[in-house]
C-alpha positions in Angstrom: 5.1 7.8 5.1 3.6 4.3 5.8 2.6 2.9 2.2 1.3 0.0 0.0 2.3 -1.3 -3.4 -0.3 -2.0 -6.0 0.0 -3.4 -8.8 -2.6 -3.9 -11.9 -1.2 -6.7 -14.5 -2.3 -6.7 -17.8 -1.6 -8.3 -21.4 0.3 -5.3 -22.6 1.3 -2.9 -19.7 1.8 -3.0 -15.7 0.1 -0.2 -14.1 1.7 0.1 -10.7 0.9 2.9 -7.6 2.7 3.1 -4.1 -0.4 4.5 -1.9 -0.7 5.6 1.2 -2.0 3.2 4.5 -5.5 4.6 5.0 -6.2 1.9 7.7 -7.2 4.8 10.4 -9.4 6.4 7.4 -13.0 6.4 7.2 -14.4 3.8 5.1 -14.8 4.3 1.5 -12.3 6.6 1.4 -9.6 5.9 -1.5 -6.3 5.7 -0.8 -3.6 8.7 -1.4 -1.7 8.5 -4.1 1.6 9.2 -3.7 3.7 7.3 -7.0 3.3 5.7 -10.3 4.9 4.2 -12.6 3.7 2.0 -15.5 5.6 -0.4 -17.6 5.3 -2.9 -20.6 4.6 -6.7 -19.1 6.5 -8.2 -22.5 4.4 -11.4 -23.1 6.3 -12.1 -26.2 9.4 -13.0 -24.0 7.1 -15.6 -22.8 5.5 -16.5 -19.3 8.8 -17.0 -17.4 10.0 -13.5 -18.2 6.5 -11.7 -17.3 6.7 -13.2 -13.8 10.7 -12.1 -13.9 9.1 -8.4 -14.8 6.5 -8.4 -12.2 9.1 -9.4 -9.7 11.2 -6.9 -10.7 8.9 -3.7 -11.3 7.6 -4.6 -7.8 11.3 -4.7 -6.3 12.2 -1.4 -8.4 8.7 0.3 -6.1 9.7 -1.0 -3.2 13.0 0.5 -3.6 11.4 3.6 -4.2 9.7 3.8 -1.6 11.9 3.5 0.7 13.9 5.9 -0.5 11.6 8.7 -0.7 8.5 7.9 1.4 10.5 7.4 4.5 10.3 3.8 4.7 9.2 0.3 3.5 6.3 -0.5 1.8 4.3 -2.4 4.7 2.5 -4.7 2.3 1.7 -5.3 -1.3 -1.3 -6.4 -3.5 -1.7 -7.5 -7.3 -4.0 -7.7 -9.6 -3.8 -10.3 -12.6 -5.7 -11.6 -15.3 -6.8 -15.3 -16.0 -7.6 -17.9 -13.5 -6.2 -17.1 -9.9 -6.6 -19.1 -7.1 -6.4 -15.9 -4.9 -6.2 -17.8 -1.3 -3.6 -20.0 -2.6 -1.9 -16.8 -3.9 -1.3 -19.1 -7.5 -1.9 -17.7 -11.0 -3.4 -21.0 -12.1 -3.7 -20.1 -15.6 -3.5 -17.1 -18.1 -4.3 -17.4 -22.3 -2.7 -13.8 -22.7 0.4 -14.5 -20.5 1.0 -17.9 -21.3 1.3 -19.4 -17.4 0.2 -21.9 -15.8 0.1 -22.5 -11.7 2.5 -19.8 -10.9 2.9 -19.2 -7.1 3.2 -15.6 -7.4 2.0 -14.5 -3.8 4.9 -16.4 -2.4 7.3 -14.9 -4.6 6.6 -11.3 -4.3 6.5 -11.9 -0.7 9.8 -13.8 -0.4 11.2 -10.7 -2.8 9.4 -7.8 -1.2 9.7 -9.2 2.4 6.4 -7.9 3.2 3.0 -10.0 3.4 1.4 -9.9 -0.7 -1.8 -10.4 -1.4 -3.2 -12.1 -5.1 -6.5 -10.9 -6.9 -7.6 -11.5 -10.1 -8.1 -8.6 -11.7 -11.5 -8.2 -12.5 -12.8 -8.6 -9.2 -10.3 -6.3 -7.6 -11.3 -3.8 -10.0 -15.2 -4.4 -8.8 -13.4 -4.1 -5.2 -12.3 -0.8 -6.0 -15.3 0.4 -7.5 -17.8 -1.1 -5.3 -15.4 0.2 -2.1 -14.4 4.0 -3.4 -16.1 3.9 -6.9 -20.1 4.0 -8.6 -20.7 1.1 -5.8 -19.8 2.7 -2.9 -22.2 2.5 -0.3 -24.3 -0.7 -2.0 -24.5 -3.3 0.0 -24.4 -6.1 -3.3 -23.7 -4.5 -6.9 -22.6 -6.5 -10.1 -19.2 -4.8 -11.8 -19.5 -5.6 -15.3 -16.3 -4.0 -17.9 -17.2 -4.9 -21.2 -13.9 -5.1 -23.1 -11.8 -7.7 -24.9 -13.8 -10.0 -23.1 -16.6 -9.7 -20.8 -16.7 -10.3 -16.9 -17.9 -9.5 -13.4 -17.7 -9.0 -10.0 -20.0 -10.0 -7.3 -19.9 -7.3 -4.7 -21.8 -8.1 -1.3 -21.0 -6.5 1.9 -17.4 -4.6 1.0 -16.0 -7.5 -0.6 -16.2 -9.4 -3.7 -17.1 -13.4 -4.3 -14.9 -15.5 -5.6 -17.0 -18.6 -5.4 -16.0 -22.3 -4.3 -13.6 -22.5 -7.6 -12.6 -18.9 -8.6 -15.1 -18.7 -11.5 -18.0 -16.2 -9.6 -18.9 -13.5 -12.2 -17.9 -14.9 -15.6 -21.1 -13.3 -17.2 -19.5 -13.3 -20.6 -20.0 -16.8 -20.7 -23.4 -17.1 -20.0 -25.2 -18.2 -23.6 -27.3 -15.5 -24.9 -27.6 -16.7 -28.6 -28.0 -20.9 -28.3 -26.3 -22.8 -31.4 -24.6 -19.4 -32.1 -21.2 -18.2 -32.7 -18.3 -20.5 -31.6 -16.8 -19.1 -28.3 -12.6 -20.3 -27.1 -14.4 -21.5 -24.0 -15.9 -24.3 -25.7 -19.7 -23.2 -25.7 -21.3 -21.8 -28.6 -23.6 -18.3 -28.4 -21.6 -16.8 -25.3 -22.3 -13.4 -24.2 -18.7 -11.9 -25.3 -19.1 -13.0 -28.9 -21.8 -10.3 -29.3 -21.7 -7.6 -26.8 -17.8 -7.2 -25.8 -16.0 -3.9 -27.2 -14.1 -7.0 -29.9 -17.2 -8.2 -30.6 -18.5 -4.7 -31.8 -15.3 -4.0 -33.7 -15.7 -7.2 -35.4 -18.7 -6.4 -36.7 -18.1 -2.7 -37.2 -15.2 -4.0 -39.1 -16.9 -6.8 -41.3 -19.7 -4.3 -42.1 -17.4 -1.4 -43.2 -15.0 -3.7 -45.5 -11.8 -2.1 -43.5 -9.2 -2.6 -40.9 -8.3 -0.9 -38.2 -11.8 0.1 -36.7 -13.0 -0.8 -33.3 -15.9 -0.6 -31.2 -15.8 3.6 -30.4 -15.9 4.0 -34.2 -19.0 2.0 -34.4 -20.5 4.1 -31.6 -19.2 7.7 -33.2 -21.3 6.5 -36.5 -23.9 5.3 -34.1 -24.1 8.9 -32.6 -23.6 9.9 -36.5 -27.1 8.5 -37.2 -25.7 5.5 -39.6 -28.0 2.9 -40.1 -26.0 0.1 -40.6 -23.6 1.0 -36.9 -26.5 1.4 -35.1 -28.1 -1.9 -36.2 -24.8 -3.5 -35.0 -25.1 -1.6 -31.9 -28.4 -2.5 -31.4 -27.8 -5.9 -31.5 -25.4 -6.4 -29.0 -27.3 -4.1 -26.6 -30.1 -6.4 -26.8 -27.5 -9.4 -26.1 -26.1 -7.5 -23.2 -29.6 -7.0 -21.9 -30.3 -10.5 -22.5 -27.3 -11.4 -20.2 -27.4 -8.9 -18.0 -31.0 -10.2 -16.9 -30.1 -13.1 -16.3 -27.5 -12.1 -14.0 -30.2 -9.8 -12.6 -32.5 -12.9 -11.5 -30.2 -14.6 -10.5 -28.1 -12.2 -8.1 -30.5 -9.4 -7.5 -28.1 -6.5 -7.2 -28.8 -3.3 -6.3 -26.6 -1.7 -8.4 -25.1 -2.6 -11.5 -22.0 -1.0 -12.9 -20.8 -0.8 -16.8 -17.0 -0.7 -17.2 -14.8 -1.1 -19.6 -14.5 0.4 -23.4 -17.5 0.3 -24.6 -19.0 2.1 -21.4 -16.9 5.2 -23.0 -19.8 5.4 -25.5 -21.7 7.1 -22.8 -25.5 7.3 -23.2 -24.8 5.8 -26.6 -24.7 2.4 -24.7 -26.8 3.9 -21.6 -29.3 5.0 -23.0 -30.8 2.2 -25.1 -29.3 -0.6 -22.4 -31.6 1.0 -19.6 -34.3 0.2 -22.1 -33.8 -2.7 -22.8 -33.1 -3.9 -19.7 -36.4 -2.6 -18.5 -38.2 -4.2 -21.5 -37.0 -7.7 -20.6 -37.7 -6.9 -16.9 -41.0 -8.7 -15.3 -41.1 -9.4 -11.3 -37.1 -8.3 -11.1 -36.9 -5.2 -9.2 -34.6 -2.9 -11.5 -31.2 -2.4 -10.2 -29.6 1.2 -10.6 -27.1 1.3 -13.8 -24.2 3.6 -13.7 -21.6 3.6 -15.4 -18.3 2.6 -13.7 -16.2 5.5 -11.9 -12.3 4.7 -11.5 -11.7 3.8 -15.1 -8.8 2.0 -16.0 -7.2 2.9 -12.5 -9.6 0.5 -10.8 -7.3 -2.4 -10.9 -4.4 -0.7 -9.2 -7.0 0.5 -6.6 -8.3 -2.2 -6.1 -4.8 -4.2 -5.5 -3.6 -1.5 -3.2 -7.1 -2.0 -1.2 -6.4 -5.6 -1.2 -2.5 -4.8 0.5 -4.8 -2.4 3.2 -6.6 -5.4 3.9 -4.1 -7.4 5.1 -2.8 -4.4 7.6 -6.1 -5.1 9.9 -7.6 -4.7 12.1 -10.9 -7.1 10.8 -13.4 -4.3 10.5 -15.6 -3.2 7.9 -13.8 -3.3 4.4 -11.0 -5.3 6.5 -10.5 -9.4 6.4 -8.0 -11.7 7.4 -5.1 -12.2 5.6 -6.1 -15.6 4.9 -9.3 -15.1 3.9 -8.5 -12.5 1.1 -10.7 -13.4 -1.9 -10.5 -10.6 -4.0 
């Protein structure tokens, strides 16, 4: 059965899928799935042996493949974190795995034997969900998965924007609170330092006097009625709002999409975020917010749509190999 390899790289785990070629599919139809597998990336070996992993997890689904799908995989795609130079195919540079400049395109495809594509992995999960997911069929949505950190993706017209440096979408860092908390970006007040799922647990945390609590406890005391969790959550609603906006004026989507773990919350977060989006909202035509669709598979969609892309034709949804920009 003709199939592609996708592969979702993250800090702690690989999430990997062999899917099937939908290029005679309609579009916006996801992929089959036909395997997966997931396994640890081990960052604490250190940079040299998470490339060494990926290489070999990806060999390992090849093999598999073509041992029990009837043949080779006809191409592959992969999703990473960081800064990723995706039509160079280079990993330029990762806090969480350590690397720097890592021509990882070129050596999946000189392992694999099969053409690779590189996204990072943000915007191939907005790929996924703006192709298959709560975007699909809007012609320019903003994905935005509030977790550890907080990103986006700029989806117009089936694909995603990289921009002219591979920074499009970093919404976390847009300041929301001037002269306010210190941020590892080198900016002080950024959007992530109040409204990410860490920032939530932080405060959550602080507030409570005890370890070990994150950001869906804070929302389960929230939906408890405490006074204290929902003043937390309050606060960085209005700082997502506050961003979100922003990113609003300046993009004008026509859907925007919540990911991540503090989406989980439900209309916990929904609920007052519509609000106060709409509160802040003067000649801005509202976009529709939804809450994101695929979950933590959109990643490994997302890279198996990038491998589909590079079977062409050019078409809808299709590009050139060389002008892949996840």
């Amino acid at each position: 059965m003709r199939h592609v390899i996708a592969l979702d790289v993250g800090g702690t785990w690989m999430k990997a899928a062999l899917l099937g070629d939908d290029s005679a599919s309609a579009p916006g139809t996801a992929p089959v799935l036909l395997h997966r597998e997931r396994r640890a990336t081990g960052r604490e070996r250190g940079p040299e042996a998470v490339v060494a992993e990926i290489l070999d997890f990806a060999a390992g689904l090849a093999a598999y493949g073509a041992a029990h799908l009837g043949g080779p995989a006809l191409a592959a795609g992969v999703a990473v974190p960081g800064i990723v130079d995706e039509r160079g195919g280079r990993a330029v540079y990762s806090a969480n795995l350590g690397w720097r400049d890592v021509p990882l395109r070129d050596l999946l495809a000189e392992r694999l034997g099969v053409p690779v594509a590189l996204g990072h992995d943000v915007r191939t999960g907005g790929l996924a969900e703006g192709r298959i997911g709560a975007g699909k069929g809007a012609g320019r949505f903003l994905f935005v998965p509030l977790g550890t950190g907080i990103a986006g993706a700029i989806g117009i017209g089936g694909g995603v924007e990289a921009g002219a440096h591979g920074f499009a979408g970093e919404i976390g860092h847009i300041v929301v609170r001037p002269g306010g908390a210190d941020c590892p970006c080198g900016q002080r007040g950024c959007l992530e330092r109040y409204a990410s799922a860490a920032a939530v647990g932080e405060a959550w945390a602080r507030a409570c006097g005890k370890d070990g609590v994150d950001a869906a406890d804070c929302a389960k005391a929230v939906a408890n009625g405490d006074r204290t969790a929902g003043r937390i959550w309050q606060d960085a609603v209005d700082a997502l709002a506050d961003g979100l906006v922003t990113a609003l004026t300046l993009l004008d989507p026509g859907t925007l999409i919540i990911g991540g773990g503090l989406a989980e919350a439900g209309e916990t977060l929904f609920r007052p975020l519509r609000e106060a989006v709409g509160r802040r909202i003067t000649f801005q035509t509202p976009p529709v917010l939804v809450p994101a669709a695929l979950g933590d598979t959109a990643g490994c969609l997302g890279a198996g749509l990038l491998a589909h892309d590079l079977l062409g034709p050019a078409g809808p949804g299709r590009t050139d190999p060389s002008e892949v920009t996840a």
